[in-house]
N, C-alpha and C positions, 0 to 999 in steps of 0.2 A: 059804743065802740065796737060793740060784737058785732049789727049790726052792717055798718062801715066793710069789717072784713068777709062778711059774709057775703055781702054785693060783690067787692074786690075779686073774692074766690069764685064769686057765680061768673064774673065779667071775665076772668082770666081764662075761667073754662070754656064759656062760649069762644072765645077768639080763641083758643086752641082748636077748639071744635069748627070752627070756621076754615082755619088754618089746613087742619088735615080734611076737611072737605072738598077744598081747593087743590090741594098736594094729590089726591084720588082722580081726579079727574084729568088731571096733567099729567099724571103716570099713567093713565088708561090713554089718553090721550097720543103718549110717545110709545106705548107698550102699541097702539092700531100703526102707527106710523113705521115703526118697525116690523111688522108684521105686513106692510104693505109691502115694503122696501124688498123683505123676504120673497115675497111673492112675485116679483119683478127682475129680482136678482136669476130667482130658476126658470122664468119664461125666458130670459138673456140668456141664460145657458144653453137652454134648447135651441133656443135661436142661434147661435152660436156651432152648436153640435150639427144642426142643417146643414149651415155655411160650410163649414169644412166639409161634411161629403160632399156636396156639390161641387165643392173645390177640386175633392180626390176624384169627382166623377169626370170632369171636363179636363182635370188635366193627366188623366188615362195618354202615356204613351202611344198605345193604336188610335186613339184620338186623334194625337195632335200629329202624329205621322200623316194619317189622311188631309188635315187643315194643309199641311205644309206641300202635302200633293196637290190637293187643290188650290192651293194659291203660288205655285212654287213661279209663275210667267211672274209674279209679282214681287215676290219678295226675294227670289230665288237663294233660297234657304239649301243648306246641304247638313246630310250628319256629320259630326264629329269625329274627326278620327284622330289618332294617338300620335300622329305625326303635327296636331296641332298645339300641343304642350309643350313648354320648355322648362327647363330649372331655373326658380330665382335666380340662382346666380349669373347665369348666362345673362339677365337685362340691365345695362348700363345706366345709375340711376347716376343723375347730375350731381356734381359735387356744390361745396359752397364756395363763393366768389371769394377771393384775397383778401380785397378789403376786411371782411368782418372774421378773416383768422388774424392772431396777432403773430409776428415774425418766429420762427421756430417750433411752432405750433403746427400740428397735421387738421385740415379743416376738417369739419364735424360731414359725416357722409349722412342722407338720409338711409335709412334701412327699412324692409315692407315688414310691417307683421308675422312675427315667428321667426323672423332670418336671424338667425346667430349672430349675437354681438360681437362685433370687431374684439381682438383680445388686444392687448395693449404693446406696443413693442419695446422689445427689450432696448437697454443701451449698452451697448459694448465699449469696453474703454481702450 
């Protein structure tokens, strides 16, 4: 009988022993994949960091001034002036059709982003 548990105990410990043989190898295994992953992550970065100055290089104001001189028979580009802005408010945005108000109801307006919501009106008796 002794024996018996003796193998049992030897047999249990090898497949433990197997077990964490295997479990070593698959952590080393995700421990290099992740360390790849790492290393890949900070070459994108950089690459990354390029892009953008190159970004800020080419679209340098005295830059694109010259492009727009030079191509201006083409495109005939002009700068911005303050006389081309208006107030939201001043743009007439379409209302909604009849149909889909129901009778006594004020139809729902669209409004752009950030415009102050309609306040509600009063009713006076």
């Amino acid at each position: 009988m002794r024996s018996i548990l003796y193998l049992l105990t030897t047999l249990a410990v090898m497949g433990l022993a197997f077990w964490a043989y295997r479990e070593n190898y698959r952590t080393q295994a995700a421990i290099e994949e992740m360390s790849s992953i790492q290393r890949q992550i900070g070459r994108l970065r950089e690459d990354l960091g390029v892009l953008r100055a190159e970004w800020a290089f080419l679209n340098r104001p005295e830059r694109l001034r010259q492009l727009v001189d030079l191509n201006f028979d083409r495109l005939k580009l002009v700068p911005f002036g303050s006389d081309q802005f208006v107030d939201v408010g001043q743009i007439a945005f379409p209302t909604a059709t009849p149909q889909t108000s129901a009778p006594g109801e004020n139809p729902p307006v669209e409004r752009p982003a950030g415009y102050p919501p309609r306040r509600p009106q009063e009713s006076t008796p």
